[in-house]
N, C-alpha and C positions, 0 to 999 in steps of 0.2 A: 525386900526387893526381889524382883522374879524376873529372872531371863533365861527368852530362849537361844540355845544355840544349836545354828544347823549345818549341819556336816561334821561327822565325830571322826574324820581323820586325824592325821597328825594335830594341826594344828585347835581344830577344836575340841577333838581332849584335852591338848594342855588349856586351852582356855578356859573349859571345863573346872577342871580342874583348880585354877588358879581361883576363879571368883567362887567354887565352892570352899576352898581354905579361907577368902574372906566373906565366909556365911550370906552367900547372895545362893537363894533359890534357885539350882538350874534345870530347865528341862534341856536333853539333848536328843536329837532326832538323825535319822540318815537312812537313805535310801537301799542299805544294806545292813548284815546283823554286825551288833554292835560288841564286838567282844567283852571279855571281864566285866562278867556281874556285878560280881562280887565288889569288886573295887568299887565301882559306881552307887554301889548300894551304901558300903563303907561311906561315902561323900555324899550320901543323900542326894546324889544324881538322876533325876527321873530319867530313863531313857526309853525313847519309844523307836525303832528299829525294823527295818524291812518298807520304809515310806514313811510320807506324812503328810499323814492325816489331817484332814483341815480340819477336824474335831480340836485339834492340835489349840487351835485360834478361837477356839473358845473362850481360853483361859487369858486373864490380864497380865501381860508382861512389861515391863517399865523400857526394855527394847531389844533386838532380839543382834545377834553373832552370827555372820555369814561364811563361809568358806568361799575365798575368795574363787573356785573354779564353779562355785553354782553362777549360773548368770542370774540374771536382774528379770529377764523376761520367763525364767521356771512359772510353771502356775501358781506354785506356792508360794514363792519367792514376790511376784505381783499380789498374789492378796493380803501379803501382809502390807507391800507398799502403799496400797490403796487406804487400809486400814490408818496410814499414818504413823508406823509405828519407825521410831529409828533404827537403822539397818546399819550396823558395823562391822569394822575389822577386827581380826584375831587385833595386831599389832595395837588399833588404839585403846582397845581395852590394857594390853599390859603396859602401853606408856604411862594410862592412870595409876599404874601401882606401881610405877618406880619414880619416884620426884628426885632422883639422884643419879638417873644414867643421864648421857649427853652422845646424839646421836650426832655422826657422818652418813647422809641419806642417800644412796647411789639410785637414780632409776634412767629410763632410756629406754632405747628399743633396743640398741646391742651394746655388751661392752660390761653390763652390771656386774655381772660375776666374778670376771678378771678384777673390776676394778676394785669392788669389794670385798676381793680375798687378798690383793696388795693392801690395799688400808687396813686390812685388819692385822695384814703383817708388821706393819707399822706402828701400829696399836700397840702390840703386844709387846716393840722395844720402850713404849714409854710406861706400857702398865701390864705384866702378865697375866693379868686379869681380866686384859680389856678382851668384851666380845665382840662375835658376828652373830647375823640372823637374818628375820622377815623372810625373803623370799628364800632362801638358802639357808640349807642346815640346819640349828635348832629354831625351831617355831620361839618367837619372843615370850609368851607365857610359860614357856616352863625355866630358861632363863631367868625369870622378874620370878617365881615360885622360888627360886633356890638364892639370886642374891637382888632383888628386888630393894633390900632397904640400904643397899652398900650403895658407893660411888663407883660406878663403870662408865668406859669410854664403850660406843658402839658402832662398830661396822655394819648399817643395813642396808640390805637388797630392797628396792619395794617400788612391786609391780602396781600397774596401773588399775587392777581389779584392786584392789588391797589401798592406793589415793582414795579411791571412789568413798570407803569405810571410813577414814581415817581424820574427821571434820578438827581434831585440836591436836594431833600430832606435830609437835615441834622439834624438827632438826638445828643441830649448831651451823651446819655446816649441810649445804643440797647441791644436788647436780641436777641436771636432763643430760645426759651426754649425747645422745643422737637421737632422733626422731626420722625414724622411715614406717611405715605403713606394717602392723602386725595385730594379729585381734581381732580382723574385722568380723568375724564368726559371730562376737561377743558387743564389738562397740558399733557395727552395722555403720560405717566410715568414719575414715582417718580423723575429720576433725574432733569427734567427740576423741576419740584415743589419747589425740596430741592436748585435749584441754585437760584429762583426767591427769598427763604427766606433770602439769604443771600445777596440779595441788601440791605437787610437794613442799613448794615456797610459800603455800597461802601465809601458814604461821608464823614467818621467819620476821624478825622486825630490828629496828636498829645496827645492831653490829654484827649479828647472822652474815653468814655469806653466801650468796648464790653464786656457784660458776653457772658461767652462760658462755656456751662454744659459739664464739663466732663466725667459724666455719660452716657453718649446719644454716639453712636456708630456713626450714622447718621451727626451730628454737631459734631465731630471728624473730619468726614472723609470731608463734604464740610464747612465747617466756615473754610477758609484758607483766607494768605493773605490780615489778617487783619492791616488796617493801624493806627491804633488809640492802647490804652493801651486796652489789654486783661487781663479782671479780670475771674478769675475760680471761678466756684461753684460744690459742689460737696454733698450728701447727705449722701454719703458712703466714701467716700476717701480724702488724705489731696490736700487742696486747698485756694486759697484767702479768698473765702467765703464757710465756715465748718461748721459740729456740732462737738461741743468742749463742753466736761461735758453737756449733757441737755440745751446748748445755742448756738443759730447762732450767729458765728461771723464771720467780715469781719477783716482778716488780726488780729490786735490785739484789735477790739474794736466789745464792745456787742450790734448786735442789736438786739436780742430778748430771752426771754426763753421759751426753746419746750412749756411747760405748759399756755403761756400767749395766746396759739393758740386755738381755739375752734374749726376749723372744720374738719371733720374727713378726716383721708387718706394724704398717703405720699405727695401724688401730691401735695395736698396744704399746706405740707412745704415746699414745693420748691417753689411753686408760691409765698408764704408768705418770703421766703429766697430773691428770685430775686426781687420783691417789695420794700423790704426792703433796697438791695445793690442799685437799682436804687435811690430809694431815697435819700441816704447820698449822691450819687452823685450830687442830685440835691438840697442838700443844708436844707435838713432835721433833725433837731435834735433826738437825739438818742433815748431819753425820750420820741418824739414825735412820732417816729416808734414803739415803744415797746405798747403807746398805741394802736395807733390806729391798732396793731394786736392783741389786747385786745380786742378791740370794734369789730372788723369784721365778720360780720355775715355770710358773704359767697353770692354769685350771683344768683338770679334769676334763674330758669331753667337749675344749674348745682347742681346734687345729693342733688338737694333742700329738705326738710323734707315739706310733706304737713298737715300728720294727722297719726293720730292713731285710726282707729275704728274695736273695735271690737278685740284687743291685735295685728291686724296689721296695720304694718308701712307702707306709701306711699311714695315716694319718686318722685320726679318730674328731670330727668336728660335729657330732650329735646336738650341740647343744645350739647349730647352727639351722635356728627353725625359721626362718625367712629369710627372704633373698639376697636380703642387705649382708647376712651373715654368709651365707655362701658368694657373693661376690667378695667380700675381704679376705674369704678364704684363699679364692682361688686366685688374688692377686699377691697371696701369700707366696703363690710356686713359681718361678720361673719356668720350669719344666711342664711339658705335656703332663694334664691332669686323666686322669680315669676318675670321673664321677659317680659316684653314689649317691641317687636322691628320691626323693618320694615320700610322702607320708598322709599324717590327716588333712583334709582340705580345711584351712583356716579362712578364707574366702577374700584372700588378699592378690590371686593371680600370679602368672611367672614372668609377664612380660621383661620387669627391670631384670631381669637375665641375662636378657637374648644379647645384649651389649658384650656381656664378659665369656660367654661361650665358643668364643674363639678361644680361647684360653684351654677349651678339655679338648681331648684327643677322641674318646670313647665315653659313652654319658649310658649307665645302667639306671632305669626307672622302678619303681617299686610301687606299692601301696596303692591307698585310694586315690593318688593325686597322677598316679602313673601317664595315663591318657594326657592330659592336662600338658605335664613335661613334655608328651611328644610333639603336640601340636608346636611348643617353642624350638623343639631340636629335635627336626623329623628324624637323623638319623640316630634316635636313642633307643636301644635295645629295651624292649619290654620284659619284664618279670614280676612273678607275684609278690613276695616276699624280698628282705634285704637280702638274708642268706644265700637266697637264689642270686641273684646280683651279685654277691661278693663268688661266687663260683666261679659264674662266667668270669667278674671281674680281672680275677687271679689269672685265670687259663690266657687272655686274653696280654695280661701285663707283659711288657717286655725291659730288660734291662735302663735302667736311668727314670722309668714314668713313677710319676705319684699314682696310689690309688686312695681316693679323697673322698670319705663319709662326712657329706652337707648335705641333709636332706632339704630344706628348705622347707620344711616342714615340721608342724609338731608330729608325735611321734603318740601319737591316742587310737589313731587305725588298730597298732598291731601289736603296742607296746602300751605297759603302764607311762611308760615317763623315758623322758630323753637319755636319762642315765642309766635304766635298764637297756634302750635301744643301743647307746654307746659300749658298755660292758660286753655286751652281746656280741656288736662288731672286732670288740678288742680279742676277747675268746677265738671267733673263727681265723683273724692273722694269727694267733698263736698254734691253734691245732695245724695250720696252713703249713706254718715255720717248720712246726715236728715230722710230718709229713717230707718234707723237701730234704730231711737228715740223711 
């Protein structure tokens, strides 16, 4: 058997990787040099490096591993489609080589991260063993390379590029948690976006569970068709999974009380709600969910708290790359906000904004999208970069305001990834802080 896989990043080395320890033929290709020869060599790895080559598609491959950040419309990318040939994800490949994990499938437009890094907290009180992955963290192939033949519980993230690959991936347990407009770069409108999230359920059947937020207009109208048990959540109305007196419950049993939640904002009791439902599905004790949303601190570069200097708050929400995410940010503050926003143009627009921009006080623009934000909030100060932004930002701050990194944007203009953008902004509050000593 002969496959090719394209893009030798994280995740397609390990997948690499993975199907070359089960003696499948791989060529590996990417539009940059491919490090460790030697290894690849070691694994009988073809790698071809610096582009690819349509010579590439000479050769007969049985089907080929896509990195879920190349699009569909690459040139390359289209002549294999033409060709016919099947085009998958990292993750469905390693679901084939574990017939013994059992996935919790989190996807959405916002929310995934949070909510996948509480389930997997949860996870880990019923099995410390249990992983996370997909979108977040470790790529699933090198996971299924090290315990692929054991029994694992799994927390996955999995984005809508990465459904599109994924045709027999079967979750125990799925969500959509929201659906608002993001992609459209990639899926060229929202409807194809919103059908791609609802692959998730295609393989779900009999006693599977899909939550479906009743709340959401969006997963209303396409979560149809579902073949497996549909559980309701709902944060305002009655449903399977409720608030009832100051406590989430599923149906008649308590998993948590509002109070045992620490971090701020609706969104994350609903993230903290869906967590939670996923979890008892997958075998979680009740006692053991209530802690660990006791314990939960909240993710990395979403409406992170970094510091306080000088009576203002910082807050780090990088990972708030459309609108939907910086509106819940900034309904997170009661206080005048000082915004930070701006980045790659995803070609999703700022309009749903203009509604919560009462909300900032002073709004810094950045990047390529900079223009774009002014047209929505004439009076927002233009700058090239974040760091310039955060400059002014600081000088500008006065006692009691937020100053709030959402860009609304991904973060590919200026930065690798949203988590370099975020690190970044957390670095200048703290040289800021030393400074003010």
């Amino acid at each position: 058997m002969k496959v090719l896989v394209v893009g030798a990043a994280r995740s397609g080395s390990a997948v690499s990787e993975l199907l070359a320890h089960n003696n499948i033929e791989v060529t590996m290709t990417d539009s940059k040099e491919i490090p460790d020869h030697k290894k690849w060599a070691d694994l009988k790895v073809k790698i071809v490096e610096n582009g690819h080559p349509l010579s590439l598609l000479a050769e007969k491959y049985n089907y080929v591993v896509k990195n879920p950040g190349i699009p569909y419309d690459n040139p390359f990318i289209a002549k294999i489609e033409v060709m016919k040939l099947p085009i998958y994800n990292e993750i469905e490949i390693a679901s084939q080589y574990a017939h013994h994990f059992t996935y919790g499938a989190v996807t959405g437009t916002n929310g995934k991260t949070t909510t996948t890094t509480l389930l997997h907290e949860m996870l880990l009180k019923k099995d410390a063993s249990a992983l996370s992955g997909g979108n977040i963290g470790i790529p699933m192939s090198e996971q299924v390379l090290l315990y692929g033949h054991q029994r694992r519980d799994v927390a996955l993230e999995i984005a809508a590029f990465q459904l599109l690959g994924c045709p027999s991936f079967h979750p125990l347990v799925s969500v959509i948690i929201n659906l608002t407009p993001d992609h459209l770069d990639v899926f060229h409108g929202s409807d194809a976006y919103y059908k791609a999230k609802t692959l998730v359920y295609r393989n779900q059947r009999d006693d599977d569970w899909f939550l479906k937020n009743i709340d959401d207009e969006n997963v209303m109208k396409y979560a149809k068709d579902v073949k497996c048990k549909v559980v309701t959540f709902s944060l305002d109305k009655p449903a399977d999974c409720r608030i009832e007196n100051e406590r989430v419950m599923l149906h008649e049993v308590e998993l948590f009380e509002l109070s045992d939640l620490k971090l701020v904002g609706r969104h994350n009791l609903q993230n903290a709600m869906v967590a939670a439902c996923m979890a008892y599905k997958m075998g979680v004790k009740c006692a053991d969910i209530k802690t660990s949303v006791q314990q939960f601190k909240g993710v990395e570069h979403r409406i992170e708290y970094v510091s306080e200097v000088n009576g203002v708050r910082f807050y780090n929400d990088s990972k708030g790359t459309n609108c939907d995410a910086t509106i819940t940010a900034l309904k997170a503050f009661p206080a005048p906000v000082i915004l930070l926003a701006g980045g790659y143009d995803k070609k999703t627009g700022f309009d749903p904004l203009i509604s919560s921009l009462d909300r900032v006080k002073t709004m810094y623009v950045f990047g390529e999208t900079k223009f774009q934000l002014k047209v929505i909030y004439p009076n927002a100060i233009i700058t090239d970069t974040m760091q310039d932004a955060f400059e002014l930002a600081v000088r500008s701050a006065e006692k009691g305001d937020v100053v709030l990194l959402s860009p609304s944007c991904a973060s590919w203009d200026q930065f690798e990834n949203y988590e370099q953008r975020g690190k970044i902004f957390k670095n200048l509050v703290k040289e800021w802080e030393v400074k003010q000593v």
